[in-house]
C-alpha positions in Angstrom: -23.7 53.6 -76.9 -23.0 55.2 -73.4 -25.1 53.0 -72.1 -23.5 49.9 -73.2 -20.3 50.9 -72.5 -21.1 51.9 -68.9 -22.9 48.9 -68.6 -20.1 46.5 -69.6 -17.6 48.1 -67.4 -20.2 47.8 -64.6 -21.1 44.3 -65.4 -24.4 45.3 -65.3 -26.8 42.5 -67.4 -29.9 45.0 -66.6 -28.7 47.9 -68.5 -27.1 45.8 -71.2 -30.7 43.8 -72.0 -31.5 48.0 -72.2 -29.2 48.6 -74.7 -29.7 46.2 -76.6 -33.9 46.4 -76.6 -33.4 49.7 -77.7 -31.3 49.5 -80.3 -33.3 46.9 -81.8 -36.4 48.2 -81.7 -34.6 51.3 -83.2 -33.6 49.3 -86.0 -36.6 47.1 -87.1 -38.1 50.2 -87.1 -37.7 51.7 -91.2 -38.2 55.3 -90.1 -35.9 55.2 -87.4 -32.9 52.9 -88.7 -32.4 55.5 -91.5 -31.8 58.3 -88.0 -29.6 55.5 -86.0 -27.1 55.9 -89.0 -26.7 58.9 -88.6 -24.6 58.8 -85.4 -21.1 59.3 -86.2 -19.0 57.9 -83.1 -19.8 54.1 -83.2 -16.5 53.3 -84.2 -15.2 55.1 -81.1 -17.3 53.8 -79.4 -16.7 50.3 -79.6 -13.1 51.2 -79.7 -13.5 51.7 -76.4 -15.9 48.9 -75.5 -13.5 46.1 -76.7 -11.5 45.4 -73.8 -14.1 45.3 -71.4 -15.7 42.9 -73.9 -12.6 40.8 -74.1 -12.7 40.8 -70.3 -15.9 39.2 -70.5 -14.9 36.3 -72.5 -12.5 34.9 -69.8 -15.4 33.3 -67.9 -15.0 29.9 -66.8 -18.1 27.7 -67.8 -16.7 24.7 -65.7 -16.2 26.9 -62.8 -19.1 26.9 -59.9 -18.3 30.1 -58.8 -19.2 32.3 -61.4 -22.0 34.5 -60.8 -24.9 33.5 -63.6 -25.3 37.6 -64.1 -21.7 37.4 -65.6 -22.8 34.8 -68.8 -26.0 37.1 -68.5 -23.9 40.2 -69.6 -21.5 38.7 -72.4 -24.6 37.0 -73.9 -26.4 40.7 -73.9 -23.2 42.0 -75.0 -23.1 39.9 -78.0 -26.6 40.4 -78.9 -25.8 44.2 -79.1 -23.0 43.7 -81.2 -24.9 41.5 -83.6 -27.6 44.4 -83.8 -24.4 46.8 -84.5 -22.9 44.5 -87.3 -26.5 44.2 -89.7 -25.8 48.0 -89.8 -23.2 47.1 -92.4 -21.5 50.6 -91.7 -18.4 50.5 -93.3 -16.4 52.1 -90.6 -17.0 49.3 -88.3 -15.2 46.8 -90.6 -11.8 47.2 -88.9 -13.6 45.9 -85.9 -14.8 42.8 -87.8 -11.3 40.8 -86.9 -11.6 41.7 -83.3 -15.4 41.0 -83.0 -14.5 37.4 -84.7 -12.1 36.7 -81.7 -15.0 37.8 -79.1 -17.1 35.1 -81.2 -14.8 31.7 -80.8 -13.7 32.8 -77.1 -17.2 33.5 -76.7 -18.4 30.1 -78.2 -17.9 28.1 -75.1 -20.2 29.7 -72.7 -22.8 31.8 -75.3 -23.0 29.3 -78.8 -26.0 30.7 -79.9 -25.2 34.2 -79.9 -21.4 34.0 -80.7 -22.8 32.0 -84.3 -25.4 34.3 -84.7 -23.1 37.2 -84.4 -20.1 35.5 -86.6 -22.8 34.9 -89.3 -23.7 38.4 -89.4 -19.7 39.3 -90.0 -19.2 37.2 -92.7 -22.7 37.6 -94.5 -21.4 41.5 -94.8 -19.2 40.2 -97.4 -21.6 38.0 -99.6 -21.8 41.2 -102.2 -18.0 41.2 -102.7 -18.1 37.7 -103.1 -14.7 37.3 -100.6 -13.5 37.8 -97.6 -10.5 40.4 -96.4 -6.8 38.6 -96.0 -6.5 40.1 -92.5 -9.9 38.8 -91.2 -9.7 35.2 -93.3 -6.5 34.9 -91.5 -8.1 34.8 -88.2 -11.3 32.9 -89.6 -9.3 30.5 -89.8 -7.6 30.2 -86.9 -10.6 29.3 -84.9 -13.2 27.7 -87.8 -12.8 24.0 -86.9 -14.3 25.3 -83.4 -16.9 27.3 -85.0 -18.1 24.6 -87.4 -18.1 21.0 -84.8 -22.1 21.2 -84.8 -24.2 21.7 -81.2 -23.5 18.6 -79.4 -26.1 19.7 -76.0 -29.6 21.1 -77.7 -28.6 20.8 -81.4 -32.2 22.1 -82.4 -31.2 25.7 -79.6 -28.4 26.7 -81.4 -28.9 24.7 -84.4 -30.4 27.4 -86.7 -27.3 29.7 -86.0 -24.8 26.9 -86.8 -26.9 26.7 -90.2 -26.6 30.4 -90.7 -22.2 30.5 -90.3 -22.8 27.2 -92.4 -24.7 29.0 -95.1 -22.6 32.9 -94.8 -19.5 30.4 -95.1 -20.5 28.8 -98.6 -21.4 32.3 -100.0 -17.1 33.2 -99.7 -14.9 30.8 -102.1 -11.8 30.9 -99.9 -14.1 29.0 -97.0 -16.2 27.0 -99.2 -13.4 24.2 -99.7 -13.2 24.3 -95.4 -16.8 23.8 -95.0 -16.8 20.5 -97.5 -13.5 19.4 -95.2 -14.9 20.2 -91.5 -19.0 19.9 -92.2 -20.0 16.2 -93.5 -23.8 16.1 -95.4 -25.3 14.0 -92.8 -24.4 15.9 -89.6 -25.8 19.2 -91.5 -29.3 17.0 -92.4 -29.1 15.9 -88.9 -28.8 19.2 -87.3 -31.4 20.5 -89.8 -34.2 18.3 -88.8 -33.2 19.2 -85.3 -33.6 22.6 -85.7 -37.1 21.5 -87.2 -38.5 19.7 -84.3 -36.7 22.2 -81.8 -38.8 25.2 -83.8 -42.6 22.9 -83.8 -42.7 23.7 -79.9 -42.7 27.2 -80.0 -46.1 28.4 -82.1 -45.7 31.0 -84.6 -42.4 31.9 -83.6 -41.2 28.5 -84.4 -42.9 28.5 -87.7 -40.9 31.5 -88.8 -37.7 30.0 -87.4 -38.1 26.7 -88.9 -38.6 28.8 -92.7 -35.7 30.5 -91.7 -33.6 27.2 -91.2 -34.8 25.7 -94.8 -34.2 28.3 -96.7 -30.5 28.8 -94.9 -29.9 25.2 -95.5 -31.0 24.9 -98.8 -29.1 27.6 -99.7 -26.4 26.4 -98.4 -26.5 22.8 -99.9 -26.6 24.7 -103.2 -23.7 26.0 -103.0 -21.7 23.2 -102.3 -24.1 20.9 -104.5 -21.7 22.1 -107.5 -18.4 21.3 -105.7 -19.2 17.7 -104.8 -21.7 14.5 -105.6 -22.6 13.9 -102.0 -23.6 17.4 -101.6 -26.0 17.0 -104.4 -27.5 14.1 -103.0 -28.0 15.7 -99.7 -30.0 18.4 -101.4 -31.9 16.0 -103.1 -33.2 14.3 -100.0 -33.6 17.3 -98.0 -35.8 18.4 -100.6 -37.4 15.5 -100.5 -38.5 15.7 -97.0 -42.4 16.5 -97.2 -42.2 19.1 -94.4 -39.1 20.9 -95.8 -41.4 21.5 -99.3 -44.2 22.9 -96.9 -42.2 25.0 -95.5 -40.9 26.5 -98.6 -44.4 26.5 -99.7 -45.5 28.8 -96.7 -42.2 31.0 -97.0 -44.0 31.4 -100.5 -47.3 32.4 -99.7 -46.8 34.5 -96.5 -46.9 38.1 -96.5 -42.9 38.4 -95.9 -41.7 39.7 -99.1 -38.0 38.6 -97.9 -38.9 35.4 -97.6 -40.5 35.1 -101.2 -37.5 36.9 -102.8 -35.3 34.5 -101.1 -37.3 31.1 -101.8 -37.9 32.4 -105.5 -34.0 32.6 -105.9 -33.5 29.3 -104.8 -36.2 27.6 -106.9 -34.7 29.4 -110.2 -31.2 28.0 -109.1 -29.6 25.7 -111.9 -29.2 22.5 -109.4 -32.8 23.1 -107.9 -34.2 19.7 -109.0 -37.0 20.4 -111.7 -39.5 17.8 -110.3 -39.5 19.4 -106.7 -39.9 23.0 -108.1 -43.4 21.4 -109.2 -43.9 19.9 -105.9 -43.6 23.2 -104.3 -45.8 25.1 -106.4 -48.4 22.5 -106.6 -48.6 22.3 -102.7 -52.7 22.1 -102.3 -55.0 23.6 -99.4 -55.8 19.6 -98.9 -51.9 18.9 -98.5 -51.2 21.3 -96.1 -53.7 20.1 -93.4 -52.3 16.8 -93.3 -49.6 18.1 -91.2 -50.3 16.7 -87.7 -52.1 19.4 -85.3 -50.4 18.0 -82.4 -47.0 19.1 -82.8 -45.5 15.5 -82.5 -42.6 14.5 -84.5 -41.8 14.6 -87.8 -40.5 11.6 -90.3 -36.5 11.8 -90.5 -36.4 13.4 -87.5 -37.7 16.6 -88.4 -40.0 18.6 -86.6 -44.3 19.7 -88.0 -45.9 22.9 -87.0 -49.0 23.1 -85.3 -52.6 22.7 -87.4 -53.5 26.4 -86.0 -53.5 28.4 -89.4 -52.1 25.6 -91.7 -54.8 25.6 -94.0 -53.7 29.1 -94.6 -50.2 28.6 -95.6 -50.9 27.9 -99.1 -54.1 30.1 -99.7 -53.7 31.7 -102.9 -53.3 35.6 -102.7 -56.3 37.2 -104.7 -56.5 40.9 -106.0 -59.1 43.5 -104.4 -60.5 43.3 -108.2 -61.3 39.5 -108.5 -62.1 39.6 -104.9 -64.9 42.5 -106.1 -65.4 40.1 -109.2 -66.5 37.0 -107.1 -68.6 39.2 -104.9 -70.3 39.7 -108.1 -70.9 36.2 -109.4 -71.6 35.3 -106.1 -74.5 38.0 -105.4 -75.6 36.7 -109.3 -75.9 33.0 -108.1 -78.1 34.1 -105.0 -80.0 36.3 -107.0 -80.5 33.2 -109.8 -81.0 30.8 -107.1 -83.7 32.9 -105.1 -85.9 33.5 -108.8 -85.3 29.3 -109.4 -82.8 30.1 -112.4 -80.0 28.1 -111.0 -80.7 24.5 -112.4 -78.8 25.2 -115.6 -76.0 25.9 -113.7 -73.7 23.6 -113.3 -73.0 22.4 -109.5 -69.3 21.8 -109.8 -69.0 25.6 -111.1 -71.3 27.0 -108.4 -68.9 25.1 -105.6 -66.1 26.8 -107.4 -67.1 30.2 -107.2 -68.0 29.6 -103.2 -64.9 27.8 -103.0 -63.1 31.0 -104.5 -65.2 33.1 -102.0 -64.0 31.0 -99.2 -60.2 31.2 -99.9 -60.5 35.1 -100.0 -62.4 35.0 -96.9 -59.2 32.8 -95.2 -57.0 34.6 -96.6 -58.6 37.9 -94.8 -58.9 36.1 -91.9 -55.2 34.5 -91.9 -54.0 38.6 -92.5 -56.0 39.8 -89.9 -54.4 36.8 -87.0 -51.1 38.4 -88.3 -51.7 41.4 -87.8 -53.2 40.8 -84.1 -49.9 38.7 -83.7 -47.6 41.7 -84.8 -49.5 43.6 -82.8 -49.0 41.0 -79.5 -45.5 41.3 -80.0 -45.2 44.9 -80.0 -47.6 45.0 -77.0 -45.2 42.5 -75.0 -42.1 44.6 -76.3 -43.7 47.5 -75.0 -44.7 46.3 -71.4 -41.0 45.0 -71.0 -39.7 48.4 -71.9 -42.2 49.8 -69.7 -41.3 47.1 -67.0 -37.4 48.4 -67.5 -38.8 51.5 -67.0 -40.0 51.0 -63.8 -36.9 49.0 -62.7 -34.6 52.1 -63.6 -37.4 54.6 -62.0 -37.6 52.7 -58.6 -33.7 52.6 -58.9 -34.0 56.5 -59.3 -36.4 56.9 -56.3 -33.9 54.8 -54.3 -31.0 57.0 -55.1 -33.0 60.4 -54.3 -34.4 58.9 -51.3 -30.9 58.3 -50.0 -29.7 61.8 -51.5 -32.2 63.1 -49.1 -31.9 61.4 -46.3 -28.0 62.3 -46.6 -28.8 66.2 -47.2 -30.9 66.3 -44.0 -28.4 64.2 -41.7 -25.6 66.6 -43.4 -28.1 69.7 -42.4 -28.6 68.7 -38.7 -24.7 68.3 -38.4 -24.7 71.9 -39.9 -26.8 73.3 -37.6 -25.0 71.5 -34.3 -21.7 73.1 -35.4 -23.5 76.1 -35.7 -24.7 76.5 -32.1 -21.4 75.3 -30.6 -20.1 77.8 -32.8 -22.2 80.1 -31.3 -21.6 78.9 -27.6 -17.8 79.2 -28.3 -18.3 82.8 -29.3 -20.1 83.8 -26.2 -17.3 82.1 -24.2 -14.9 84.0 -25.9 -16.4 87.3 -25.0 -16.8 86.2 -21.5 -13.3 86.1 -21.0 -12.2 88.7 -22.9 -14.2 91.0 -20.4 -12.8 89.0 -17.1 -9.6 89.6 -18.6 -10.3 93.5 -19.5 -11.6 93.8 -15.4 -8.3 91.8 -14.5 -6.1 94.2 -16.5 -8.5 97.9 -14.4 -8.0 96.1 -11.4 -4.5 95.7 -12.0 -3.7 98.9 -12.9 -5.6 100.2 -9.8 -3.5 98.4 -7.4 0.0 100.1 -9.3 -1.5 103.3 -9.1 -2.3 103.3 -5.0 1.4 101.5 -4.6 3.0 104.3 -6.5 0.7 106.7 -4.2 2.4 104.8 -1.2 5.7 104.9 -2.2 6.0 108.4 -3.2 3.9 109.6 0.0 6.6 107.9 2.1 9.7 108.9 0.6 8.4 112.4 1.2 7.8 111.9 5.3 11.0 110.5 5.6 14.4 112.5 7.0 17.0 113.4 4.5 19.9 111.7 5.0 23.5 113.9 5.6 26.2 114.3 3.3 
């Protein structure tokens, strides 16, 4: 918290990507999150950090002349408070109105991160089911703003518009603003944006993309209830084929999140009956239709690569059946090596491989996720270790100069020294001249009085 508050008066983007690395890492962490609560001054803190935040919000995005560091800093800024808010302390909830203000004057320079941080205020609140008078008071002041959908890159920032779209219908007061300021077909739109946006980026994209479909179908639930064309939105969205293979891979990945939160939208009252099926019918055969060359999807929505698609929809299999089929297997060879396997039927026998060969992806598709966690958190690691260098080299720098400035200071010491010296020796040559001066002096008074007294003694006496 020093740190960031330094850093924003300093306007220094370096140390506020620090911060903010830090904190996060801190945080996704399960061990250490439980030790980052226990700091007691973060409402102090960003007490303090507020105005210089606010200060950051007055750049210009039409202006030429501001520095690109400047953007840099309020966009790290606003990452750091987003990692602050999902702390859901409860003594940062008087900051909640302020932070909202940051977020709309933010909006015009930084949309991603000013939605992503506004979704994480309001999504504090789903629990109570509504929102506090003095923060739905400035909500919505500036919500018309916050809810026009990304005009320039929908698909960049479209997944945080989603998310305030989604946080919104979970509140009643800002349901009914949502159905006035949000029509269906800009939030399909903006959905299959978000889609094709995600297909570029690989794995990352993948998880994105399950992010955006279960935000959006969760959203279009909600208002489903309130009005007809809502419902009918839901319907098609759920009718896209790549929005069901999404859901189908949210399903069968190893994020237990993601399962929870699919599972409650499937066992939602408006979730239409014949797509539930759909969903959990998705087959092996289905999945690797999807086009491996990332091109565009029907509707305008965007397909993930074919690398690991076949494993989306593997079905999970216990350590015991996986001994089980080892078994049967082993039993087959054995059978088929002694010439006892003609009484077996073939389409049993390609059954049991076929269960062997699931289990066998399904390894295989755990192990490439583990190697890709373990990617990431090598390339978190070398850029805190490259930030580490940065701030070393900056250290070296500083004690370079701190010595160069002791030994220029030290020379100067020694030169006053020696004049010093010299000045001294003057002094003492002059205090002797004058101390002969004063002898020779007293000399010459002693021989005059001599004189005189010698020749008032020689001289007549004068009569009376």
């Amino acid at each position: 918290m020093r740190t960031f508050n330094k850093a924003i008066v300093d306007q220094d983007a370096t140390q506020l990507l620090h911060a903010f690395t830090f904190i996060s890492d801190l945080c996704n962490d399960n061990n250490l999150r439980s030790f980052v609560l226990t700091y007691p001054h973060f409402s102090q803190a960003l007490t303090d950090a507020m105005k210089d935040v606010d200060n950051l919000c007055k750049i210009n995005p039409d202006d030429a002349g501001e520095p690109e560091h400047m953007i840099d800093c309020l966009r790290n800024a606003l990452k750091f408070l987003t990692v602050l808010v999902n702390l859901d302390l409860y003594s940062l909830r008087c900051h909640h109105g302020h932070v909202v203000c940051i977020c709309m004057k933010a909006s015009r320079v930084c949309l991603p991160e000013a939605l992503e941080l506004f979704a994480a205020i309001v999504v504090q609140y789903r629990d109570e089911g509504c929102l506090p008078k003095e923060l739905l008071s400035v909500i919505n002041d500036g919500l018309p703003a916050l809810l026009v959908p990304p005009a320039l890159e929908p698909g960049k920032a479209g997944l945080q518009w989603l998310q305030v779209v989604g946080a919104l219908c979970e509140s009643i007061e800002t349901q009914e603003r949502v159905l006035q300021e949000v029509s269906p077909d800009t939030f399909e739109d903006t959905l299959y944006s978000v889609l094709q946006y995600t297909s570029q980026n690989g794995p990352v994209g993948l998880e994105a993309s399950q992010q955006g479909v279960v935000v959006a179908c969760r959203a279009a639930l909600s208002l489903a209830p309130l009005h007809n064309t809502w419902s009918i939105t839901l319907n098609r969205i759920l009718a896209h084929h790549q929005v069901r293979k999404f859901l189908c891979a949210g399903l069968t990945s190893s994020n237990g999140t993601r399962r929870r939160q699919i599972l409650q939208l499937i066992k939602h009252h408006y979730f239409p009956s014949d797509q539930m099926n759909q969903v959990f019918g998705e087959s092996v055969q289905s999945v690797s239709d999807i086009p491996s060359s990332g091109g565009p999807l029907e509707g305008g929505g965007g397909g993930g690569g074919g690398e690991g698609a076949e494993s989306w929809c593997a079905p999970r299999l216990q350590p015991a059946q996986e001994h089980a089929v080892d078994r049967l297997v082993a039993a087959l060879t054995e059978a088929l090596h002694t010439g006892k396997i003609s009484d077996i039927a073939t389409s049993s026998v390609m059954e049991l491989y076929g269960y062997k060969m699931t289990c066998l992806e399904q390894r295989l598709h755990s192990h490439t996720v583990a190697l890709q966690g373990a990617s990431e958190h090598m390339a978190s690691l070398q850029h805190s270790l490259a930030m580490l260098q940065a701030t070393n080299s900056s250290q070296q720098d500083v004690l370079y100069t701190t010595q160069m400035q002791n030994e220029k200071h030290k020379k100067t010491i020694e030169e006053l020294h020696k004049q010093l010296e010299d000045a001294e020796t003057t002094l003492r040559g002059f205090r002797a001249k004058l101390a002969a001066e004063r002898l020779d002096k007293e000399s010459q008074k002693d021989n005059l009085q001599k004189e005189f007294k010698a020749q008032l003694l020689v001289s007549p006496m004068s009569p009376l």
